[in-house]
The first five atom37 places (N, CA, C, CB, O) and aatype in JSON, in Angstrom:
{
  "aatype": [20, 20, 20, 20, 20, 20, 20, 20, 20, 20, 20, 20, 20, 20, 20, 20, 20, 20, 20, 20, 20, 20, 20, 20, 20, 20, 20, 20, 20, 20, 20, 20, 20, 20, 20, 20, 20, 20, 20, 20, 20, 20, 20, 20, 20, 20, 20, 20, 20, 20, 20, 20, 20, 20, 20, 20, 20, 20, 20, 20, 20, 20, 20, 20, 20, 20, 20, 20, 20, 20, 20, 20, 20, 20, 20, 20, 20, 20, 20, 20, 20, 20, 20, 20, 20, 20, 20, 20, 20, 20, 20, 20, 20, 20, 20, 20, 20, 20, 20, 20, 20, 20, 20, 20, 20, 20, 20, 20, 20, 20, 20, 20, 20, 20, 20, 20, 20],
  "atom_mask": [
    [1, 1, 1, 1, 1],
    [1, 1, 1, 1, 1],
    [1, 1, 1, 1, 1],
    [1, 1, 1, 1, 1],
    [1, 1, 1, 1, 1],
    [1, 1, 1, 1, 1],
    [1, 1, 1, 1, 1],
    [1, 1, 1, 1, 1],
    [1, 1, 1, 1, 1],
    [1, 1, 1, 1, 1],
    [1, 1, 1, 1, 1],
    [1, 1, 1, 1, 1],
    [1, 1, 1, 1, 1],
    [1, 1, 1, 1, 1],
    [1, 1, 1, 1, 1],
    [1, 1, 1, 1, 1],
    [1, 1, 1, 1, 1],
    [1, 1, 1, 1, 1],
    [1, 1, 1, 1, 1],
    [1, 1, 1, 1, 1],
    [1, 1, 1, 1, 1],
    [1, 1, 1, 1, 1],
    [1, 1, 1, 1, 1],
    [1, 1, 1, 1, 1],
    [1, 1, 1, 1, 1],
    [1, 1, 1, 1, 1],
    [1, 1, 1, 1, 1],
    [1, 1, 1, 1, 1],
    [1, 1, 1, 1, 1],
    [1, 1, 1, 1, 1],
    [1, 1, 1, 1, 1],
    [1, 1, 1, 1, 1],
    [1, 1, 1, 1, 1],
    [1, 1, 1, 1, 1],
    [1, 1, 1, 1, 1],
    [1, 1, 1, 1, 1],
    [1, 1, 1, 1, 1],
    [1, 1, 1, 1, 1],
    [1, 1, 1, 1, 1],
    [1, 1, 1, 1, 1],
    [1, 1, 1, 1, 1],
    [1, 1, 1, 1, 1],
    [1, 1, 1, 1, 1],
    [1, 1, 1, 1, 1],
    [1, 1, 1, 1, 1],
    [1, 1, 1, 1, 1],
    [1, 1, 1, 1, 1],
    [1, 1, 1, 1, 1],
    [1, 1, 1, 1, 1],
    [1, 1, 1, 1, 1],
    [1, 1, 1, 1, 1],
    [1, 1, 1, 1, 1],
    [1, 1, 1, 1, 1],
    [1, 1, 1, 1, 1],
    [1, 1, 1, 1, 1],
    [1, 1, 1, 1, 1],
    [1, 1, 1, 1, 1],
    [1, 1, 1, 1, 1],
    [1, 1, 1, 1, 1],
    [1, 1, 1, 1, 1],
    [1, 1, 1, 1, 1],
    [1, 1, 1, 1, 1],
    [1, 1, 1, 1, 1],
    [1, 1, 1, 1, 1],
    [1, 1, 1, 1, 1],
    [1, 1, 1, 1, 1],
    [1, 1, 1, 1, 1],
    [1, 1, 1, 1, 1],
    [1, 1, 1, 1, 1],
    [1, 1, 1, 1, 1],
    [1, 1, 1, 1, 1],
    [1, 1, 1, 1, 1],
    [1, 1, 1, 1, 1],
    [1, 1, 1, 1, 1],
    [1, 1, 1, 1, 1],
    [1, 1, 1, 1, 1],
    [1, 1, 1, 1, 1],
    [1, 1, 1, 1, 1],
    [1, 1, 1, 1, 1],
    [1, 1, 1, 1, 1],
    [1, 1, 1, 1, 1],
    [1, 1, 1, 1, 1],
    [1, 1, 1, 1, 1],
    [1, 1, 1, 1, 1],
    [1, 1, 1, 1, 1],
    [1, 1, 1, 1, 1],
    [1, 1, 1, 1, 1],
    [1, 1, 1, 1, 1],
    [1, 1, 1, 1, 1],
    [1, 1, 1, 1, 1],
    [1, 1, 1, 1, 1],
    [1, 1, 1, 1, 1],
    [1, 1, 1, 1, 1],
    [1, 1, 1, 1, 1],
    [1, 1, 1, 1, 1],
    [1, 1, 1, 1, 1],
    [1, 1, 1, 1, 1],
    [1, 1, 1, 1, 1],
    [1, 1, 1, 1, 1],
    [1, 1, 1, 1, 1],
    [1, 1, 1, 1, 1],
    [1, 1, 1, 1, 1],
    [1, 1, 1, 1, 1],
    [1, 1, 1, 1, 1],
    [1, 1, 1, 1, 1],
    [1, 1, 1, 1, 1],
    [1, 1, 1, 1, 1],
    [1, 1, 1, 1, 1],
    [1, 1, 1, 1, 1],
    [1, 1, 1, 1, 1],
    [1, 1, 1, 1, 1],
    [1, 1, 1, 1, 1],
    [1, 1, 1, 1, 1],
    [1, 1, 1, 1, 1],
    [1, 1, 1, 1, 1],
    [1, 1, 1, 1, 1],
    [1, 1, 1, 1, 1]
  ],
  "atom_positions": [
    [[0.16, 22.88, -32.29], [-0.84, 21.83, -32.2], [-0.24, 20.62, -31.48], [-1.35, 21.43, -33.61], [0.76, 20.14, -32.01]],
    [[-0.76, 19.95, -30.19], [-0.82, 18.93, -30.09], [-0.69, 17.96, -30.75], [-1.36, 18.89, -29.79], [-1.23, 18.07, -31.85]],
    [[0.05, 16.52, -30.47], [0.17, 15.5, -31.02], [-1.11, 14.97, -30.48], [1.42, 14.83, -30.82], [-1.77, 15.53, -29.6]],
    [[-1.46, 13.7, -31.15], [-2.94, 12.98, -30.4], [-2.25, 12.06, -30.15], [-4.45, 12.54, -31.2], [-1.89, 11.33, -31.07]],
    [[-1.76, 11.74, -28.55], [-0.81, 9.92, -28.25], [-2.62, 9.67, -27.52], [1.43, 9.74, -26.41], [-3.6, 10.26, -27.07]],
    [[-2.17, 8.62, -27.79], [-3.14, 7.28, -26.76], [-3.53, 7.2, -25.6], [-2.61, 6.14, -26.53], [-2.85, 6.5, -24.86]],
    [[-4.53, 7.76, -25.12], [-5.18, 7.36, -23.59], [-5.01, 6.3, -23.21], [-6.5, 7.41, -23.38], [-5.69, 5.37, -23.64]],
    [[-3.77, 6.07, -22.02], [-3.54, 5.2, -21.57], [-5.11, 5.16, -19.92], [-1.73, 5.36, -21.41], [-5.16, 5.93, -18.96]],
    [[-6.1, 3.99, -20.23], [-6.82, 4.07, -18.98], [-6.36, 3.66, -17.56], [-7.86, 3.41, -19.19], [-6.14, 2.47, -17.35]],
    [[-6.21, 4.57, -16.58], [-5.67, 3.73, -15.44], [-6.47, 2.79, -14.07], [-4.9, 4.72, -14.84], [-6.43, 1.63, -13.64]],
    [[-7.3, 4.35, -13.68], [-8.38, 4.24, -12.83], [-8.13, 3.67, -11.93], [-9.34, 3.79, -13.21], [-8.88, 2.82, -11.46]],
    [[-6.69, 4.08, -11.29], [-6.26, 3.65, -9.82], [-5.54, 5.15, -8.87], [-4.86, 2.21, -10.07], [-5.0, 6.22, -9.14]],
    [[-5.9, 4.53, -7.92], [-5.25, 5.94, -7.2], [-4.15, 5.94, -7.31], [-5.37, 6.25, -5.82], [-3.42, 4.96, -7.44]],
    [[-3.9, 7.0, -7.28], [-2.04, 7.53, -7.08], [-1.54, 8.83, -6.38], [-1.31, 7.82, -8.6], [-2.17, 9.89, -6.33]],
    [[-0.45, 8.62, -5.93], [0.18, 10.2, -5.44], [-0.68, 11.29, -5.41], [1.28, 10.77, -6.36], [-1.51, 11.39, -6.31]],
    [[-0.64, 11.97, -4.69], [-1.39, 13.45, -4.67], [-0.68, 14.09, -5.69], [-1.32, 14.39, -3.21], [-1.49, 14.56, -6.49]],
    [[0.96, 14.4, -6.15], [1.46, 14.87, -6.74], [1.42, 14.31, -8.06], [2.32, 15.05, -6.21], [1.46, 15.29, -8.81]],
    [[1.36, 13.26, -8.75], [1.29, 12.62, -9.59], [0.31, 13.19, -11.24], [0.88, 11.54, -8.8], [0.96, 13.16, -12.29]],
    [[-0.66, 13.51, -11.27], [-1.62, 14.83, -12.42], [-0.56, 15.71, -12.41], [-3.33, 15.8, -11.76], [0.21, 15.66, -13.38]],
    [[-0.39, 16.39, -11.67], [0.4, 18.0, -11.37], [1.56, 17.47, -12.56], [1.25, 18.45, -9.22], [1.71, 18.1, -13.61]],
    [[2.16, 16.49, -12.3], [3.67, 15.85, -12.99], [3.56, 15.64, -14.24], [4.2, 14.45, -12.48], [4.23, 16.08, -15.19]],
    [[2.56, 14.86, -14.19], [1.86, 14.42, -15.8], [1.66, 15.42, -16.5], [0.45, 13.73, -15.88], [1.9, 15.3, -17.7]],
    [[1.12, 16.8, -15.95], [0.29, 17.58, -16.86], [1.66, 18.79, -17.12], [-1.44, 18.21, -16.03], [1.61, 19.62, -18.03]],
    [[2.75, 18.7, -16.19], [3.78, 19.37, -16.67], [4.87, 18.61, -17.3], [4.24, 20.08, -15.71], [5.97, 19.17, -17.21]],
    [[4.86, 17.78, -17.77], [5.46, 16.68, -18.89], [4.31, 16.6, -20.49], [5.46, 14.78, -17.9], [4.44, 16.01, -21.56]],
    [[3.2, 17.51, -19.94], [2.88, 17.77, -21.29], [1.51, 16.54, -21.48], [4.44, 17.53, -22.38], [1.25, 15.94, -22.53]],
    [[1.07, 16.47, -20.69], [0.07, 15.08, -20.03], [-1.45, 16.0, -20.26], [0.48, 14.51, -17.78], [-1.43, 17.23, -20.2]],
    [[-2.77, 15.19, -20.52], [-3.42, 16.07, -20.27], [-4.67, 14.66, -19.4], [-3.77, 17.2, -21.77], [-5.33, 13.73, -19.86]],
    [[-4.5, 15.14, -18.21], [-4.89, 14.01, -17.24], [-6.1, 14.48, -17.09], [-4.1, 13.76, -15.86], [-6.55, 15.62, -17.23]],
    [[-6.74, 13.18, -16.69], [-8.7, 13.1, -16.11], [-8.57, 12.73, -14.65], [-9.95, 11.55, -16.99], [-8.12, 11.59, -14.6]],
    [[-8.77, 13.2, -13.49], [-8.98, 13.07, -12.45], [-10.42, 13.11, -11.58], [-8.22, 13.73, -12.22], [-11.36, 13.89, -11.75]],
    [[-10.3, 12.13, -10.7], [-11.56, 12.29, -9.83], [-11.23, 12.41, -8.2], [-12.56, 10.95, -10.09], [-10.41, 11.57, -7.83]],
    [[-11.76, 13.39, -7.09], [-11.61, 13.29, -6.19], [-12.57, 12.4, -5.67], [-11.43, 14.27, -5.83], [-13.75, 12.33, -6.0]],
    [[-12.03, 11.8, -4.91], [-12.58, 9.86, -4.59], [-13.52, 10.67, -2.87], [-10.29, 7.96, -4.01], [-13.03, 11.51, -2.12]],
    [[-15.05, 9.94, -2.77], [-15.97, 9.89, -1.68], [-14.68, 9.01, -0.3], [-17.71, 8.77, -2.33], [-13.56, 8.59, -0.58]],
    [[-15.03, 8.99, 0.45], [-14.95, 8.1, 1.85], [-14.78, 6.65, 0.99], [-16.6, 8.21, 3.09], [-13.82, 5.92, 0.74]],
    [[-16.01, 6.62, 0.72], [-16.39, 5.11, 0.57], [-15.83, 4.35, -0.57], [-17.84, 4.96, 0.44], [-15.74, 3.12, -0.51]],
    [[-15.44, 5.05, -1.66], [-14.92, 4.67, -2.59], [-13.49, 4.47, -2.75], [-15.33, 5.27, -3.28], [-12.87, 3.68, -3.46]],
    [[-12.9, 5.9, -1.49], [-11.42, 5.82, -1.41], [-10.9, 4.88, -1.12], [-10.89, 6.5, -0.74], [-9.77, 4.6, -1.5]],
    [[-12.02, 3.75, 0.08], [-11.56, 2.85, 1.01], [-11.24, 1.61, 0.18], [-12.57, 2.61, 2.15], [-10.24, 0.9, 0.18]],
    [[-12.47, 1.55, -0.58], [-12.23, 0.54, -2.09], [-11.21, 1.03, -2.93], [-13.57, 0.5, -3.16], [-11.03, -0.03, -3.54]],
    [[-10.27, 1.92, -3.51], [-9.21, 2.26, -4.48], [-7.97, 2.09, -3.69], [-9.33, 3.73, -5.09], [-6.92, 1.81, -4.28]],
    [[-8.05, 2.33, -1.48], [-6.96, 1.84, -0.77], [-6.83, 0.43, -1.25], [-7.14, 1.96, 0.75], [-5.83, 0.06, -1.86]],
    [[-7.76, -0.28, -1.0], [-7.57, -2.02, -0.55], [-7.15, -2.77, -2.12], [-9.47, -2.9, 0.21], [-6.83, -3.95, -2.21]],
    [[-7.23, -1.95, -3.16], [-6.59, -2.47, -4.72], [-5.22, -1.8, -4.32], [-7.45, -1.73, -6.49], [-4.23, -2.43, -4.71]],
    [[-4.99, -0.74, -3.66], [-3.53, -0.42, -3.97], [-3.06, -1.25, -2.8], [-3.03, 1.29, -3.97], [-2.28, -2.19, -2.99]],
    [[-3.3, -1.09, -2.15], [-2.76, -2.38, -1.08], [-2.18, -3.65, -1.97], [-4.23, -3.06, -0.03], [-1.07, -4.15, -2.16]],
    [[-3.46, -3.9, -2.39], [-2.85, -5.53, -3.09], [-1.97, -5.11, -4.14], [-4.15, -6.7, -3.91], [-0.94, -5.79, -4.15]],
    [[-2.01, -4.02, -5.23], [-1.5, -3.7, -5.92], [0.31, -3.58, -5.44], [-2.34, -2.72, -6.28], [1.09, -4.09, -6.25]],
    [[0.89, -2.95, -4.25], [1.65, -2.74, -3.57], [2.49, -4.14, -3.39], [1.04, -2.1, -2.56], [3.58, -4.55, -3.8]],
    [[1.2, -4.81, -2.4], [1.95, -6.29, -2.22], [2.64, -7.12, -3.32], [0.97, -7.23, -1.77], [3.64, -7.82, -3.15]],
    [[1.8, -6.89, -4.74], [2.17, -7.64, -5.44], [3.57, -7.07, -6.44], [0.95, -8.02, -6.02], [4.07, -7.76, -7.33]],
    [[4.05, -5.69, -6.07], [5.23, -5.08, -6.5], [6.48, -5.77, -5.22], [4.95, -3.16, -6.51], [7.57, -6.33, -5.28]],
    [[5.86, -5.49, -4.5], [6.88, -6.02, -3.41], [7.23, -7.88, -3.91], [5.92, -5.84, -1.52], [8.41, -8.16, -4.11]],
    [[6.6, -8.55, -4.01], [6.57, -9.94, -4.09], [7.5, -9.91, -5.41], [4.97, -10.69, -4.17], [8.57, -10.52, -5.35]],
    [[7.05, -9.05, -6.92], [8.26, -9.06, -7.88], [9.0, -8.08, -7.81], [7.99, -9.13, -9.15], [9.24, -7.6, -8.92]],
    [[9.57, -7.46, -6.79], [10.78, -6.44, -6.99], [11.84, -7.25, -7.11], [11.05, -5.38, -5.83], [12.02, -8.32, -6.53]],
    [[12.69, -6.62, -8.03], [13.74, -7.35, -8.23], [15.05, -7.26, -8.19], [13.63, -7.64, -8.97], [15.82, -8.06, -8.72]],
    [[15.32, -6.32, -7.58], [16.22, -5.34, -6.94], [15.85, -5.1, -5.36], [16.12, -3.96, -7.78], [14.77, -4.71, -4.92]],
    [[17.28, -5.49, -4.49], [17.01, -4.39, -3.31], [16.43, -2.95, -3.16], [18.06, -4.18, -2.87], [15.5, -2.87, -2.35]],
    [[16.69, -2.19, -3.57], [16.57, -0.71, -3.83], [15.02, -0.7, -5.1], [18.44, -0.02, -4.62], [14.28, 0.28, -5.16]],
    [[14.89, -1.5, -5.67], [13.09, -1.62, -5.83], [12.13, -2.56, -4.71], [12.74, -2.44, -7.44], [10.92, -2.78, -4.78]],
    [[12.8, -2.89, -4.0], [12.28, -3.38, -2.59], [12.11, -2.57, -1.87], [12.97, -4.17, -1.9], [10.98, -2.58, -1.37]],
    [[12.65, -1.95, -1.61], [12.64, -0.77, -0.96], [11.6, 0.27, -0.81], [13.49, -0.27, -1.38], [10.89, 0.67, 0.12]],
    [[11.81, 0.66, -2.43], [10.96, 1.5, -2.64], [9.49, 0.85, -2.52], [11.29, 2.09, -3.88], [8.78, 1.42, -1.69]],
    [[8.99, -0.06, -3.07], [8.07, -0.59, -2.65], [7.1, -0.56, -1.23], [8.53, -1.43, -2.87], [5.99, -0.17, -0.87]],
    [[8.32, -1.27, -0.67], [8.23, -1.4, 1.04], [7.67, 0.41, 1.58], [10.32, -1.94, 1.86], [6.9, 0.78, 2.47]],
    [[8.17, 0.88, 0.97], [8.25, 2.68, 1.19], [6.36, 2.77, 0.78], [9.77, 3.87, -0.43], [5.51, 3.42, 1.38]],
    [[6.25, 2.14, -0.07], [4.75, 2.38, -0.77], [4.02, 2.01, -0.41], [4.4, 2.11, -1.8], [2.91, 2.45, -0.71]],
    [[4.23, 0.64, 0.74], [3.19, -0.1, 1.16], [2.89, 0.28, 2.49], [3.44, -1.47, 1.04], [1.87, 0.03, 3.14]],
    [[3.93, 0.96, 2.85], [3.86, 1.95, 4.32], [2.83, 3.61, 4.2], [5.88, 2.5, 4.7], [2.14, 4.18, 5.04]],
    [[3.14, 3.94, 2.84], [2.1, 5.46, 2.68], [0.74, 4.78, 2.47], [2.5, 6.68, 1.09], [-0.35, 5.23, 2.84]],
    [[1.01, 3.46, 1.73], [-0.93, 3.09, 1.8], [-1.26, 2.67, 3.36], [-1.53, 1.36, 0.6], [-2.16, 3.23, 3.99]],
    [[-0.81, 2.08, 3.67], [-1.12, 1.44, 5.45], [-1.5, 2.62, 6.14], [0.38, 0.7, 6.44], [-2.52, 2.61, 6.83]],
    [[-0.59, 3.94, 6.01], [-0.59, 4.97, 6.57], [-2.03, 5.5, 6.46], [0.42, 5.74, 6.09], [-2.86, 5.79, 7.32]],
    [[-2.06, 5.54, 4.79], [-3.21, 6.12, 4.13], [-4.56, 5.17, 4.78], [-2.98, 6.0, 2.32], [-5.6, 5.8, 4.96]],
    [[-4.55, 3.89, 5.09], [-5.83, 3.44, 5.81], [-6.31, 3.75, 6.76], [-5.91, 2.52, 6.06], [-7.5, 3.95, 7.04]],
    [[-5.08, 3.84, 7.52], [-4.91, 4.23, 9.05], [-5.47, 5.39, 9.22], [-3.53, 4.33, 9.59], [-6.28, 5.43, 10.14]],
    [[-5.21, 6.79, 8.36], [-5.74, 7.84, 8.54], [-7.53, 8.4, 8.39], [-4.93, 8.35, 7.79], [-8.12, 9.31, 8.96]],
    [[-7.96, 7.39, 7.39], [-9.17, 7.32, 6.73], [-9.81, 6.1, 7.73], [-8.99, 6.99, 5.0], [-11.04, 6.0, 7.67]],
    [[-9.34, 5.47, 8.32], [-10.13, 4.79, 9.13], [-10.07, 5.45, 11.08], [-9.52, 3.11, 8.82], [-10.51, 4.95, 12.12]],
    [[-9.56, 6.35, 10.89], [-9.48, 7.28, 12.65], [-8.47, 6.75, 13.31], [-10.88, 7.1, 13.88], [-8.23, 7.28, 14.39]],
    [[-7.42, 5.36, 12.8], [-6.77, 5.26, 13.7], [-5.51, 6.03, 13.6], [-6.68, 4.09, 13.9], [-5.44, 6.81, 12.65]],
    [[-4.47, 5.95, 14.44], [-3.18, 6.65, 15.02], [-2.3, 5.23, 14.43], [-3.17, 7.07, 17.09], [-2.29, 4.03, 14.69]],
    [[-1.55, 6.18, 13.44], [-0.18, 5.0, 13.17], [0.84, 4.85, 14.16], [0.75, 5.37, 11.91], [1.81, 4.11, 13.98]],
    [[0.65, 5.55, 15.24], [1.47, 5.05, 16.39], [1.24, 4.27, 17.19], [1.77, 5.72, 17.04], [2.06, 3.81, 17.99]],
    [[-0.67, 3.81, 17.06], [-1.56, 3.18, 18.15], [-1.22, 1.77, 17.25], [-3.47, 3.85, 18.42], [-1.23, 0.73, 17.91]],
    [[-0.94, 1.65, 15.85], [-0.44, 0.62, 15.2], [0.74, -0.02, 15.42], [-0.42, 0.9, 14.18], [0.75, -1.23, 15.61]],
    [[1.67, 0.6, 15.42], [3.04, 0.51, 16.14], [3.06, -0.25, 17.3], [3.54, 1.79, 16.51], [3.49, -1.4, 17.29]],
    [[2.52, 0.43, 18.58], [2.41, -0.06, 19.75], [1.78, -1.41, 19.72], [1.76, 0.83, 20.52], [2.15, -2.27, 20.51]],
    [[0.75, -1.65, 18.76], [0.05, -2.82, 19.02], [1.1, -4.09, 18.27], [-1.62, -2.66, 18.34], [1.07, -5.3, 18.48]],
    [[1.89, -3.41, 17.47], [2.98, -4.07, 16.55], [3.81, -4.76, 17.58], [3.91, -2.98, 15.58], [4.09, -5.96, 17.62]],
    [[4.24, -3.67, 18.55], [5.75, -3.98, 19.24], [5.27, -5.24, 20.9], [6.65, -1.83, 19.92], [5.94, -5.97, 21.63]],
    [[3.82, -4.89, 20.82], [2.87, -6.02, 22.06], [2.93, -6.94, 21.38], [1.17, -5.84, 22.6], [3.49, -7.89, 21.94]],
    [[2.42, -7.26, 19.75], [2.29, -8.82, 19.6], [3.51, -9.48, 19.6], [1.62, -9.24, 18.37], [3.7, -10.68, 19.81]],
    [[4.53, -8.38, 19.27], [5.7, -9.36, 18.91], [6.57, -9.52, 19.84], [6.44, -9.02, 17.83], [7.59, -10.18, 19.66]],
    [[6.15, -8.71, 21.4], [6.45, -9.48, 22.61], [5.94, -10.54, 23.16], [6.4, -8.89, 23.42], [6.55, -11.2, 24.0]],
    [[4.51, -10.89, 22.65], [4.1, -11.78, 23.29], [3.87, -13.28, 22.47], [3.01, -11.2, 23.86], [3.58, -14.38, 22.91]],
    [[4.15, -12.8, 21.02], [4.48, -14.19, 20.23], [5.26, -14.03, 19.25], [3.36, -14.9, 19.64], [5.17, -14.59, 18.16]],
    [[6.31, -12.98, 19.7], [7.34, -13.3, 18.71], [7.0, -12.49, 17.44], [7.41, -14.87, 18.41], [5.94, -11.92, 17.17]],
    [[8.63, -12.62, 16.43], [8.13, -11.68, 14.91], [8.67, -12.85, 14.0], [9.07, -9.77, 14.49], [8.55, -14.05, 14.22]],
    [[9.13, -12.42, 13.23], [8.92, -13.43, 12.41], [10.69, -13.77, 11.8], [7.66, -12.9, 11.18], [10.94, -14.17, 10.66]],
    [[11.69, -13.5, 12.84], [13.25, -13.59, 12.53], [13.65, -14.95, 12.57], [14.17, -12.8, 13.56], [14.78, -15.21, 12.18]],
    [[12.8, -15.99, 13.01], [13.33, -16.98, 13.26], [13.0, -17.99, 12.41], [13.19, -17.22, 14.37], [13.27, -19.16, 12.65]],
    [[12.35, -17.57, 11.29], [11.5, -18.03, 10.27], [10.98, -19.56, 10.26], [12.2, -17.76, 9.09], [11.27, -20.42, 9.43]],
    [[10.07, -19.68, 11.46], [9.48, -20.78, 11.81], [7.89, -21.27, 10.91], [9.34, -20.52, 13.35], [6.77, -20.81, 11.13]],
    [[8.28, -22.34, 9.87], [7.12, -22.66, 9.46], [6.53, -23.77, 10.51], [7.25, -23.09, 8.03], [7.16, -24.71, 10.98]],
    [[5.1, -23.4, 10.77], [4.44, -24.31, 11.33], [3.56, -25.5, 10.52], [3.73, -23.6, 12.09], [2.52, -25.23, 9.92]],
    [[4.08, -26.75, 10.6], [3.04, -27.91, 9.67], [2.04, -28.03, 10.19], [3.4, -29.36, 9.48], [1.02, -28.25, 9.54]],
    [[2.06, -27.87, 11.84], [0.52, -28.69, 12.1], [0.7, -28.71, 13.71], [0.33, -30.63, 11.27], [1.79, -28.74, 14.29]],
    [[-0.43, -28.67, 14.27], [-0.35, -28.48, 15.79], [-2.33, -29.02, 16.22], [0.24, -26.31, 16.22], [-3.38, -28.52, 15.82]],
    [[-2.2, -29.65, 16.71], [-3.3, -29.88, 18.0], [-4.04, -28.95, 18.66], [-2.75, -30.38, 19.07], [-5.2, -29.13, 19.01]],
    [[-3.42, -28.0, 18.84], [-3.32, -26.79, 20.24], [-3.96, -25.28, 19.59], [-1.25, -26.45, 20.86], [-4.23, -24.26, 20.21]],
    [[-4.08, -25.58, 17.99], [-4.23, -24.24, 17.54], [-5.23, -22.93, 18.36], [-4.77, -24.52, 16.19], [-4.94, -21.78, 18.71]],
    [[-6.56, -23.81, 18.45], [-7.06, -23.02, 19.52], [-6.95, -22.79, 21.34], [-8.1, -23.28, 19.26], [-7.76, -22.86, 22.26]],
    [[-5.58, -22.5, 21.25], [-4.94, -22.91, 22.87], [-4.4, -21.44, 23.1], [-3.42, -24.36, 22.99], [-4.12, -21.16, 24.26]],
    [[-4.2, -20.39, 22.07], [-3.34, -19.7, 21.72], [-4.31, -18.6, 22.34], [-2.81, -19.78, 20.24], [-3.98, -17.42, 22.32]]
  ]
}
């Protein structure tokens, strides 16, 4: 017989592999395969969800991993929205020829010119 532990509710996406893990650790998981439209809404929480692991990691090597997580969701938009994560890239490596990245860690206070740009 089963123990009865506590339904922890989550109701966020996760890993493709992630149920499979749970349910062989003895888990007995509720899953839903997510519409288009809904996936796009459970991306843009893990997105923020992501950002906001990255902002408290507290460790290099949980930075990391993070950073690692916020790249499979980006990926994951990219794919569900038709674009090419390489057509992302490219557009990455144009802006930051033509205004720079962000190594020189220039805060801007205030400028005149904003719409000059």
């Amino acid at each position: 017989m089963k123990h009865h532990m506590k339904r922890k509710i989550f109701n966020k996406l996760v890993r493709d592999k992630i149920p499979e893990l749970l349910d062989k650790n003895g888990g007995e998981t509720e899953t839903e395969v997510l519409d288009n439209k809904k996936y796009i809404i459970f991306l843009a929480k893990k997105l923020r969800e992501e950002c906001e692991e990255i902002i408290s990691a507290g460790s290099k090597q949980n930075l990391t991993e993070e950073l690692a997580d916020l790249v499979e969701v980006i990926r994951a938009i990219s794919k569900v929205n038709d674009i090419d994560f390489m057509e992302i890239e490219n557009i990455r490596l144009a802006k930051k020829e033509k205004y720079g990245g962000f190594e020189h860690k220039i805060l801007l206070k205030s400028s005149n010119a904003v719409n000059k740009i």
